[in-house]
N, C-alpha and C positions, 0 to 999 in steps of 0.2 A: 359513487358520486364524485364529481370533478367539484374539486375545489377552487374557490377564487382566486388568481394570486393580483395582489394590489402593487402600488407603486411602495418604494421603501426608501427615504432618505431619497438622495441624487437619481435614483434607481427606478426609471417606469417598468409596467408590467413586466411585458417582450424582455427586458435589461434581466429581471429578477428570475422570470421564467430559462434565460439565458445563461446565466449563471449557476442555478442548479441543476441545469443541463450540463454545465464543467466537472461539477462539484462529482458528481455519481459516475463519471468516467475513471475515478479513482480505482487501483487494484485494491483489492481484499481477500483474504483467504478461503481459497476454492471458490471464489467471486460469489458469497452468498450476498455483499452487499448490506452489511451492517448499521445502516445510518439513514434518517429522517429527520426532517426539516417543515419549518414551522415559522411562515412569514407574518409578521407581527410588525406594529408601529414604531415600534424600539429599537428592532433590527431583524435581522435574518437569525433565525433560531438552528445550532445542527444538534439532532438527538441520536444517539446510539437506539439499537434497534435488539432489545434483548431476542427477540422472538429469533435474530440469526444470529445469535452465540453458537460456538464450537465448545461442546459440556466438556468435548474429552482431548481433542488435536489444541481447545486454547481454553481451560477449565479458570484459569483467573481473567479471561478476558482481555489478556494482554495483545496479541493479535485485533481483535474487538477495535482496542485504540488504537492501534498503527492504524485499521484502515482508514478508522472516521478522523483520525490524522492528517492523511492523507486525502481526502475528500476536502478536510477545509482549507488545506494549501492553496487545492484547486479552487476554492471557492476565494478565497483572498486576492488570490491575482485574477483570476477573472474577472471579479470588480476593480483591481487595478488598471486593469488593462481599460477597462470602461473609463478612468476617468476621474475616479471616487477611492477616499481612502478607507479600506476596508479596517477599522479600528475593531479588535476584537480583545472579545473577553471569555479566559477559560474558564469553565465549571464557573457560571454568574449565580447561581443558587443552590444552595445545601439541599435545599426541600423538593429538590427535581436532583433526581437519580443519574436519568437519563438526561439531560439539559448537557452537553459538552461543550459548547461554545455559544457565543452572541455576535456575529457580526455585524457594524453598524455602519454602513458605508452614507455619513451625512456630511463631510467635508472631500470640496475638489481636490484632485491632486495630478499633478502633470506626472502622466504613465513613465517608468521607467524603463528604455527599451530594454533593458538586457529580462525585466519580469514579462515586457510584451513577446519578447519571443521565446518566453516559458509558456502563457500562454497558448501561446500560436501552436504551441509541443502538446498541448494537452489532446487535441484530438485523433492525434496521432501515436501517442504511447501505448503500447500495450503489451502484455507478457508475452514472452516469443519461448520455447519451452525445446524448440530443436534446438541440436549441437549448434556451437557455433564456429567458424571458420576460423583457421588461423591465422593469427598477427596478434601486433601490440597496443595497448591502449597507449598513446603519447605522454608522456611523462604531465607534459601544462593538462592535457585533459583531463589525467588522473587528480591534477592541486584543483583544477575546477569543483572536479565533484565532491573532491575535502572542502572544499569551501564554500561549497552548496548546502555541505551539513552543519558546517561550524553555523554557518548565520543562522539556523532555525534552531540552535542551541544543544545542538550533539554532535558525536565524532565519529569520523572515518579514519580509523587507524591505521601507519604502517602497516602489515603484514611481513615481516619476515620470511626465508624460507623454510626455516623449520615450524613458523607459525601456522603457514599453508599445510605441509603435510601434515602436522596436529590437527586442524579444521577438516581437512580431508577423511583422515580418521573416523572424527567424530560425526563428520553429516552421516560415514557408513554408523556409526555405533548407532545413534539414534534411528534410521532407519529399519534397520531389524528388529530395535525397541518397538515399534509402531507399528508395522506389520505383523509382529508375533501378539498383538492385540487386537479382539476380536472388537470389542467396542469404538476401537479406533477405523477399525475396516468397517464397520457397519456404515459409521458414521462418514468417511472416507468417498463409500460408496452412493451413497443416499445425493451426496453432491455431484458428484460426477458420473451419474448415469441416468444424462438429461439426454430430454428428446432437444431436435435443432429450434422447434418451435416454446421453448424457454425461456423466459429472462434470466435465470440467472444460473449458479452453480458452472461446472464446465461441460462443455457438449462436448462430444468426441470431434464434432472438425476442427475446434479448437484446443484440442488434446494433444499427446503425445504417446507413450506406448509403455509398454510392462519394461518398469526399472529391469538394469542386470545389474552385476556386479563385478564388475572388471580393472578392479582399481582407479577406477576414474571417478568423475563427482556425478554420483546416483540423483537421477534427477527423479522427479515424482510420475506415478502414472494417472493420467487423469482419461485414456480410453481403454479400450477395449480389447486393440491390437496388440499380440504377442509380437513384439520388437525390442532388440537390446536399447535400450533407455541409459546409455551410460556416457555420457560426455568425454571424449578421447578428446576434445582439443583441449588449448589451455584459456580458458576466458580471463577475463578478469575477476576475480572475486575478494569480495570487501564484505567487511563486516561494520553496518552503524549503530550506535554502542550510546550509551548516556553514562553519566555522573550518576547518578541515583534511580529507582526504580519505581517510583510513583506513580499513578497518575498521570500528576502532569506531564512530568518524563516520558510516559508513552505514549502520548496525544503530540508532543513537542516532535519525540522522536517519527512519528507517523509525517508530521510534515518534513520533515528532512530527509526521510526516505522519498518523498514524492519529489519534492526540489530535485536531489540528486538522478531520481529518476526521469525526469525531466531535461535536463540538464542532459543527460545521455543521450538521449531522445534527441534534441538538438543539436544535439552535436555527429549525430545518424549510429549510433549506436542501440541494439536491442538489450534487453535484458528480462529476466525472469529470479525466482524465490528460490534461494536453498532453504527450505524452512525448518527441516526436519532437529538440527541441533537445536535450537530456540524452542522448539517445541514440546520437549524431553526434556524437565527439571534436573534430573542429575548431570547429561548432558549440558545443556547451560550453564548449569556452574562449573563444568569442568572446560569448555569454552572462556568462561567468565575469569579462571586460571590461567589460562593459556593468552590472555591479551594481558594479563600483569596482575588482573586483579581492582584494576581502578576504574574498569567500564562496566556500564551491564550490557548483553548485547542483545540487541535488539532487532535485529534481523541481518542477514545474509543476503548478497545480490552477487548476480553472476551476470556481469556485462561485456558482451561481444557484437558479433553482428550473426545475424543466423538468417537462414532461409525465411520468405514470405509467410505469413499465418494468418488466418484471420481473424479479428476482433469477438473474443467473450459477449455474451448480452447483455444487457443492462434492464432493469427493470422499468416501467412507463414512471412520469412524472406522477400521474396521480396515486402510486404505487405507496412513493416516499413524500409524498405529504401528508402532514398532520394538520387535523381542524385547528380553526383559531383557541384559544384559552383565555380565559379574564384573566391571568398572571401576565406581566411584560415584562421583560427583561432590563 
């Protein structure tokens, strides 16, 4: 059944239908697409989507928020960029679970270019999973995307070079954690061995090939193809990290990973997930050790430039909308 979407605050239909067309171009782990939405009088509803938790690769859920994190970045500037200020409110009710955010875009506001041409990045971002070429990221490029993070309320920290090879390390430790795990390949699997006519999960032309292990940074394999999977250049990689581990912190940290992502993206940089350390509780904290102990880290991104790929699926609008409810926000 399609659902109606009305006008909302500043926002006619087309505008709202428009914007959660931004919103769901968000990355997410193995692109299952964790989040649904719920247009209402009050505002723009985003809801986490339990049905695509990760039980065993993200068992607290922590991934869950980064992505729908990341969906409402896009979804805030998108209605920036329209015109309207996107005034949001996180977890607006205890008694909705799934309720992650409210945004209320009913006051004008004169777009700010440097958020319009994050915007204008969203249709274009996507995970690139080949090596990537070498060279260096520009020293202002690198304070950019620290300070892409710092504004959405988390950090991109130095790295060191003895911090790099410790991280190096640990993406290998955690990886063989995860493979030498039958539940984690079952489930590993199930996602990435979609047909091309899917919406979601990763198909193989948007895949990559069977990790190796060759001292390089083990990238994940999401096809089918027997190929060294082991990144010989030197990308950039960072790790964004929060002050505490909440909740909120990881909904917070989900838009800051998007910003920064974004941010790369315009600036013609690709990028793609280390995810495997973050994903491995002991790992993490032994990660969580090695930046001093004052962050929690929050995911891993490895930003270069790599060869052309093509864009992941997304699922239809009517997929991720939710009926109306007598509750408003």
């Amino acid at each position: 059944m399609t659902l109606p979407i009305t006008s909302i605050g500043l926002l006619d239909p087309d505008q709202v239908k428009s914007v959660i067309g931004a919103a769901v171009l968000a990355p997410s782990t193995h692109n299952t697409q964790p989040w649904r939405f719920r247009c209402t009088p009050a505002g723009l509803e985003l809801h986490a989507d339990p049905d695509r938790a990760l039980p065993v690769a993200d068992a607290d859920r922590r991934e869950l928020l980064l992505s729908c994190g990341a969906a409402l970045f896009n979804l805030r500037t998108a209605i920036h960029a329209l015109g309207a200020h996107p005034a949001t409110t996180l977890f607006p009710r205890r008694d909705d679970p799934t309720l992650l955010a409210v945004v209320r875009p009913f006051a004008a506001r004169r777009p700010d270019p440097r958020l319009v041409e994050l915007a204008d990045a969203i249709p274009r971002r996507h995970t690139n999973r080949t090596p990537f070429e070498a060279g260096v990221v520009p020293p202002a490029l690198v304070a950019d995307l620290r300070h892409a993070a710092e504004v959405e309320q988390a950090w991109l920290p130095r790295l060191a070079a003895n911090q790099l090879a410790g991280l190096r390390e640990l993406v290998h430790k955690a990886h063989h954690a995860q493979v030498a795990e039958p539940a984690f390949l079952a489930e590993w699997r199930y996602w990435t061995a979609r047909t091309p006519d899917t919406r979601d999960g990763v198909p193989e032309f948007a895949a990559g090939a069977m990790p190796s292990d060759n001292g390089g940074w083990v990238l994940r394999d999401f096809g089918t193809r027997r190929r060294d999977r082991t990144d010989h250049s030197e990308p950039l990689v960072v790790v964004i990290g929060s002050f505490d581990d909440t909740r909120t912190d990881r909904l917070r940290a989900g838009q800051a990973m998007q910003r920064v992502l974004l941010t790369a993206t315009a600036a013609g940089l690709d990028a793609s997930f280390i995810s495997q350390p973050v994903e491995v509780p002991p790992v993490r904290a032994e990660l969580r050790h090695l930046l001093g102990g004052g962050l929690w880290p929050q995911i891993v991104l490895r930003l270069g430039r790599g060869a052309p790929v093509p864009w992941t699926p997304r699922r239809s609008l009517d997929d991720v909308l939710l009926a109306p409810s007598r509750l408003s926000a």
